[in-house]
N, C-alpha and C positions, 0 to 999 in steps of 0.2 A: 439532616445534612451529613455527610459524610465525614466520618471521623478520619484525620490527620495526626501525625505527631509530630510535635518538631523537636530535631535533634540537638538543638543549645548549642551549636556549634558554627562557628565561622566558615565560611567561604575557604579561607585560606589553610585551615584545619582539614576540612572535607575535599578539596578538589587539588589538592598541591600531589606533585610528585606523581608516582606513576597514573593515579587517574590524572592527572590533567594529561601526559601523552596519549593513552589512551583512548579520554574523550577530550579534547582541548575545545571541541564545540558547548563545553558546560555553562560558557555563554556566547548566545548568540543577538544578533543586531541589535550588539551593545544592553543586554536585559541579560537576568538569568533565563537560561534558560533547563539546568537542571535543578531543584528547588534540592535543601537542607533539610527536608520534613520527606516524610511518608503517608502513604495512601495505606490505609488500613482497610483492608476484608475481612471476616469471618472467614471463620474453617468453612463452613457451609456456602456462605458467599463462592467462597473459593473452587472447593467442590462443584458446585455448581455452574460455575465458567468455564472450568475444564472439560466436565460431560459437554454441557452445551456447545463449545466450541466442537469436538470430534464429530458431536453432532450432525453442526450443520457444514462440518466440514464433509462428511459422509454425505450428504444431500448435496453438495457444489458438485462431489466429483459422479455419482448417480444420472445428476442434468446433467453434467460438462460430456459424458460417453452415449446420452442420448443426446444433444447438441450433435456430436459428434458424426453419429452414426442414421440417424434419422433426418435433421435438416440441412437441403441447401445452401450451399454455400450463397446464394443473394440474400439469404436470410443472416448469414454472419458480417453480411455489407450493410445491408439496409435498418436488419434491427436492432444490431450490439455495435453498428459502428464500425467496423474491420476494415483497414484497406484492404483491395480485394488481393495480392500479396499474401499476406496476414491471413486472409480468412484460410486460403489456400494452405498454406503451411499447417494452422492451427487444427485443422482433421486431422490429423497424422496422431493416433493415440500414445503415449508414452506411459508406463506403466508407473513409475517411481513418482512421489509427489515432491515439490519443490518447498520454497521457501512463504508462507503465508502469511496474512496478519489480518485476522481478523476483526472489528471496531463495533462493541459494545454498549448499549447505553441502559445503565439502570436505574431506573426511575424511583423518584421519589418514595412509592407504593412498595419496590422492589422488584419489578418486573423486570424480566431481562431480554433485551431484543441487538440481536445482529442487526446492525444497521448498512452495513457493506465488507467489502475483501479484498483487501490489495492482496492476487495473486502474482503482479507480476514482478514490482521491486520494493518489497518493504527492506524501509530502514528500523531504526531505533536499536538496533541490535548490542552493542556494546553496553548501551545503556542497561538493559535488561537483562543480559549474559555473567555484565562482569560489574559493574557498577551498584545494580541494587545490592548483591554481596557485600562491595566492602561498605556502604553504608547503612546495613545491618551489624556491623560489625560494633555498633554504637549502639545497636538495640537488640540485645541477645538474647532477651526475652521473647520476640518474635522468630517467626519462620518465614522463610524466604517462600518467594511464588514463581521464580524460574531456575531453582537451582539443575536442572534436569537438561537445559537450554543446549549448553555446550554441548552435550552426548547425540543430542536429536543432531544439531547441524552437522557433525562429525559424520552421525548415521545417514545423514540425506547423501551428503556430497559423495559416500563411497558408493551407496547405491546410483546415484545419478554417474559416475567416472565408471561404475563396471558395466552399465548400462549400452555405455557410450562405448565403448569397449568391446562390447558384444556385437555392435553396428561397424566396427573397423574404425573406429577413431581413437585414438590413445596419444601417446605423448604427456607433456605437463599440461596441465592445466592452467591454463593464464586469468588472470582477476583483474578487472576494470574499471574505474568510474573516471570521472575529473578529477584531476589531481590537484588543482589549484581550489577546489572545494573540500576544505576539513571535513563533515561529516559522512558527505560523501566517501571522501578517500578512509577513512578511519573506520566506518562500517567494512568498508572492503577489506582492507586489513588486518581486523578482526574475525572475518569467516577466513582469510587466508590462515592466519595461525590452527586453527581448527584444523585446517583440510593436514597442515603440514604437522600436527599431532596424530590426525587419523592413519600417516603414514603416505599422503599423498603428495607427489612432486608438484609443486608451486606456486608460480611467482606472480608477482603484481607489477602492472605496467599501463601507465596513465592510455586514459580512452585518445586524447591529442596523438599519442604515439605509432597507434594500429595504422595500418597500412591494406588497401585492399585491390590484387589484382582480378579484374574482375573474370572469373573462371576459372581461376585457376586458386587463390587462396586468401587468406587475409596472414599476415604478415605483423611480427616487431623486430623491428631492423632485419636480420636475415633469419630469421625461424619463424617456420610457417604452424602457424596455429590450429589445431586442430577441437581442443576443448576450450570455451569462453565462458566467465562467469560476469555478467555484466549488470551493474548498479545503475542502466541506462534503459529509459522507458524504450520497445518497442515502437510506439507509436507515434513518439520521436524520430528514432531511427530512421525507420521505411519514409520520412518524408526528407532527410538528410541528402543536402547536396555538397558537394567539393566547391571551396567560394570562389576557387578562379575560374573553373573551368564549369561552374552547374553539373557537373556529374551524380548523379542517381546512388553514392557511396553506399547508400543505407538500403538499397534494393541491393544493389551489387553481394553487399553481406546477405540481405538475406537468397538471394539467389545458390549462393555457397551452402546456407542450410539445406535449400530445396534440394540441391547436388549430394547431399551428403556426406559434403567435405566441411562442416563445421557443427560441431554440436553446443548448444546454448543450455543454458544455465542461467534462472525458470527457463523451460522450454516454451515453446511458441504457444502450446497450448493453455496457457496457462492465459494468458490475451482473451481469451473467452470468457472467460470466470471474471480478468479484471476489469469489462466493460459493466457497467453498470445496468446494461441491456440486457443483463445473465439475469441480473435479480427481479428485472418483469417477468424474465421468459420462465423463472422458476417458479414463481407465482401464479401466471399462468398457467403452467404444468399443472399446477397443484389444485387451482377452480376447475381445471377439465377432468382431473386426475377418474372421475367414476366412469366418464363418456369414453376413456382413451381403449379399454378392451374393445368395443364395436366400434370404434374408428381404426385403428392401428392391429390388434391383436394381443395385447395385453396390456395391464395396469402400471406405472412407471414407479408410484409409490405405495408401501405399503401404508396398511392402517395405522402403523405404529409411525412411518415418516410422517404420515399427515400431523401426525399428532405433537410432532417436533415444529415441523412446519408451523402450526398455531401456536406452539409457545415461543420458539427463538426468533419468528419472521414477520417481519409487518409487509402490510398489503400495499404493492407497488403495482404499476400500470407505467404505460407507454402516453395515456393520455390523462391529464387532473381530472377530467368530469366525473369517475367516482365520489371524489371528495368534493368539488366543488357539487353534487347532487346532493349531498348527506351533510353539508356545511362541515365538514372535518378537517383542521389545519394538517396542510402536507409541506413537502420539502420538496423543491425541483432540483435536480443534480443530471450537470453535464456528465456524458457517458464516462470520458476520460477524465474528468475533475479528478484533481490533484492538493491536498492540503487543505480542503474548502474553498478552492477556488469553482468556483460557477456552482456555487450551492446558493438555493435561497432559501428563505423560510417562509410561509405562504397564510399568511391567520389570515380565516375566511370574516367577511365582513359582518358585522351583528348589523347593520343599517345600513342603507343604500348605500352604494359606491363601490371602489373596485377592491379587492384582497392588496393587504399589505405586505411588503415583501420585506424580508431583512437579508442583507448581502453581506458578505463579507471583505474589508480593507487589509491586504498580510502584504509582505514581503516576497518577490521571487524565487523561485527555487533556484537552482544553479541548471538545470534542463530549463525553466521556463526561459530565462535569460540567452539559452542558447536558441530557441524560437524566434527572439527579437532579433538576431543574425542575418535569419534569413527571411522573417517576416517584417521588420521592422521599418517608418517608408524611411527614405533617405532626409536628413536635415536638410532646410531651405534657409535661407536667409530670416534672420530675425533679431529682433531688438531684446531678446531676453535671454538669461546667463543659459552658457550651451551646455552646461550640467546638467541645468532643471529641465531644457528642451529637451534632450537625452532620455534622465529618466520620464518624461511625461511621455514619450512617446514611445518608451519602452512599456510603459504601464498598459498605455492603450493597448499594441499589440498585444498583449499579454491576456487583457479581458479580452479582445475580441476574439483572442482563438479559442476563450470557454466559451463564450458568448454563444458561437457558431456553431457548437456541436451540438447534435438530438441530446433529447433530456428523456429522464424517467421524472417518477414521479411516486413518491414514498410518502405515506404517512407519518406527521410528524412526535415522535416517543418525548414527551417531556423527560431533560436531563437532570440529575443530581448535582445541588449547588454542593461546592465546597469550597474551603479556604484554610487554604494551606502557610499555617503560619510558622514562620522562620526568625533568626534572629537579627533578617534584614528587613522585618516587616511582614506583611501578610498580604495572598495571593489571593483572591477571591474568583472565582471563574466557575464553570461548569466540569463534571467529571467525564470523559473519556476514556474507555478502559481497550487498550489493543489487546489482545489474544493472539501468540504466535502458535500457528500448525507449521510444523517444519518435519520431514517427511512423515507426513498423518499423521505423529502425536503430539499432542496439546505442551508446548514449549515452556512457557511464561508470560508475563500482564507486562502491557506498557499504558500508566496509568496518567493521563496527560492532565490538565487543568487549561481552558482555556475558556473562549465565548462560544455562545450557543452553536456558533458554527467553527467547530474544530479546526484552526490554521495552523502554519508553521510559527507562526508566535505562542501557539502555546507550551506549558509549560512541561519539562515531565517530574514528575512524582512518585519516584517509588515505591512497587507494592512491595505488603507485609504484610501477612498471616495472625491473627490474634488467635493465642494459645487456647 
């Protein structure tokens, strides 16, 4: 089991004062949700997250420029999922890397395998930048595991603004999410201060506020925007309408990228990497990898990626009969699944009958909640309290829009139990360890606790380096 520490200390001792501005989300839907204890790694542990992360971060972007350059765009529609918008935009190579988070699971055994990669908006970032510090600051006998964090984001955003810049877009820089959602709004505000120590001009301006003329710009109050940094899924966006009028807002933006008159921050291409369709087609790459010289003209990976490839990657497909052939439990995961939503977990049956699934119960995101807006059906008459109709039929919409989307299909990694004990009690859950790549280099750990299917109810934990 994974060794924790707990820091003997109160709530109101550890999270008063400037962390709570900073993170005021330290509890959320009424739970903690940043725990008083730490996740302990090894130095070697440690080391070893870090190599592997560059790793197979150097394998995303490898696939991501053969994606790019070699397959069809109906192949970015049909088998990662892309609106065709999206798919279109996401060709367009950009050289600077964004903001990543990669999700870790180490096994029991010690094994360590990449299980997925939010390329396109990871959060947790305060947590891990500024938070794990001051509570090390209680255990000084450890080392910290993102001290480096701030420097990387600072390095991404000047190389992504001079990028931009290069293209004929300049100006400030504007930063976005929901402002009526704390950690939402507080991640954004926390890579704001970054940019505006890197030396970079600015500001933050709730996503309700943008304004978009279609051809001509997107807009907060009268200043036209030219660089956007947004804590807002793409694949939200592009399906966004204006509520009086059905207007196409979120094509309209992205149309303004195609123009060349807005540059984004992740950029578009990064929608590739965060379908879940990237990690079959990388997998696939990698079974054909000896055939590809007499099919194409040469080899995509070397012998030494294959080699990474078998330690950091489990074998994924587009369809389970792998695993249901060889009776091996997998995980099915919606393309765009968010928080564990539309994950199952899949134990193949030892006697007749059909594989048992395990799904996961969480709370909405503040994007999924913007879904039920414009998915949601309208209330009808009924004899029960209009709260619980509300949320019941927000929930539906919510699963149906995992529901519906193409799945992969992963092999399922036995997770590390842990239990993280504090002096409000004790967390028992499974370990989850995020890995941030923030422009290429390996950031710091966001070490989560939660059930076997990592939700937004779980918990975070932060890492610490044993001497």
């Amino acid at each position: 089991m994974r060794q924790t520490r707990n820091l003997q200390l109160s709530r109101e001792v550890l999270f008063s004062g400037e962390v709570a501005e900073v993170v005021p989300y330290h509890i959320m839907y009424d739970k903690p949700y940043c725990l008083s204890a730490l996740t302990l790694y090894t130095s070697h542990e440690y080391e070893q997250l870090a190599l592997g992360s560059q790793r197979v971060h150097q394998l995303y972007r490898k696939t991501l420029r053969f994606v790019q350059q070699h397959l069809p765009e109906p192949y970015l529609i049909h088998q990662l999922g892309l609106h065709p918008l999206l798919a279109a935009l996401a060709t367009e190579q950009i050289d600077w890397d964004g903001i990543t988070r990669l999700d870790w699971i180490i096994s029991p055994n010690g094994d360590m395998k990449c299980i997925e990669n939010n390329t396109d908006t990871p959060s947790g970032i305060p947590e891990v930048a500024y938070l794990e510090g001051k509570l090390l600051q209680y255990a000084p006998d450890l080392r910290p595991a993102s001290a480096q964090m701030d420097e990387c984001i600072r390095e991404m955003f000047l190389s992504a603004v001079y990028d931009y810049r290069q293209r004929g877009l300049g100006g400030i820089l504007y930063m976005t999410s929901y402002d009526w959602h704390d950690e939402d709004r507080m991640n954004t505000l926390y890579l704001l201060e970054q940019c505006k120590r890197a030396g970079i001009d600015a500001v933050y301006v709730p996503l309700e506020q943008l304004r978009i003329v279609p051809g001509d710009g997107l807009f907060y109050e009268q200043q036209k925007i030219e660089l956007l940094y947004r804590l807002y899924p793409l694949e939200y966006l592009v399906e966004d309408r204006e509520e009086d009028s059905g207007r196409t807002v979120g094509e309209d933006l992205l149309h303004l990228v195609a123009d060349g008159k807005l540059g984004l921050i992740n950029p578009v291409q990064h929608m590739i990497t965060q379908s879940k369709g990237f990690l079959a087609t990388l997998w696939s790459l990698y079974e054909r990898n000896d055939q590809m010289a007499e099919q194409i003209g040469f080899t995509l990976f070397t012998e030494e990626e294959c080699q990474w490839i078998e330690r950091y990657m489990l074998p994924t497909y587009f369809t389970p009969e792998p695993f249901i052939l060889a009776d091996i439990p997998y995980v099915s995961k919606g393309f765009f699944g968010r928080e564990g939503q539309g994950t199952k977990l899949i134990q193949q049956p030892q006697l007749q009958g059909e594989p048992v699934a395990e799904t996961v119960d969480r709370s909405p995101s503040p994007q999924e909640q913007a879904i039920t807006e414009t998915q949601m059906p309208s209330a009808g008459a009924s004899d029960s309290d209009p709260t619980d109709r509300a949320e019941d039929e927000a929930a539906a919409a919510i699963a149906a829009y995992y529901e519906h989307q193409l799945q992969i299909y992963q092999q399922l990694q036995p997770m590390e139990p842990v239990c993280a004990q504090t002096v409000e009690g004790d967390f028992d859950g499974y370990l989850l360890t995020g890995a941030f790549v923030i422009g290429g280099q390996f950031a710091g750990l966001l070490p989560r606790i939660g059930g076997k299917v990592t939700d937004n109810l779980a918990c975070y934990c932060a890492a610490a380096i044993l001497p």
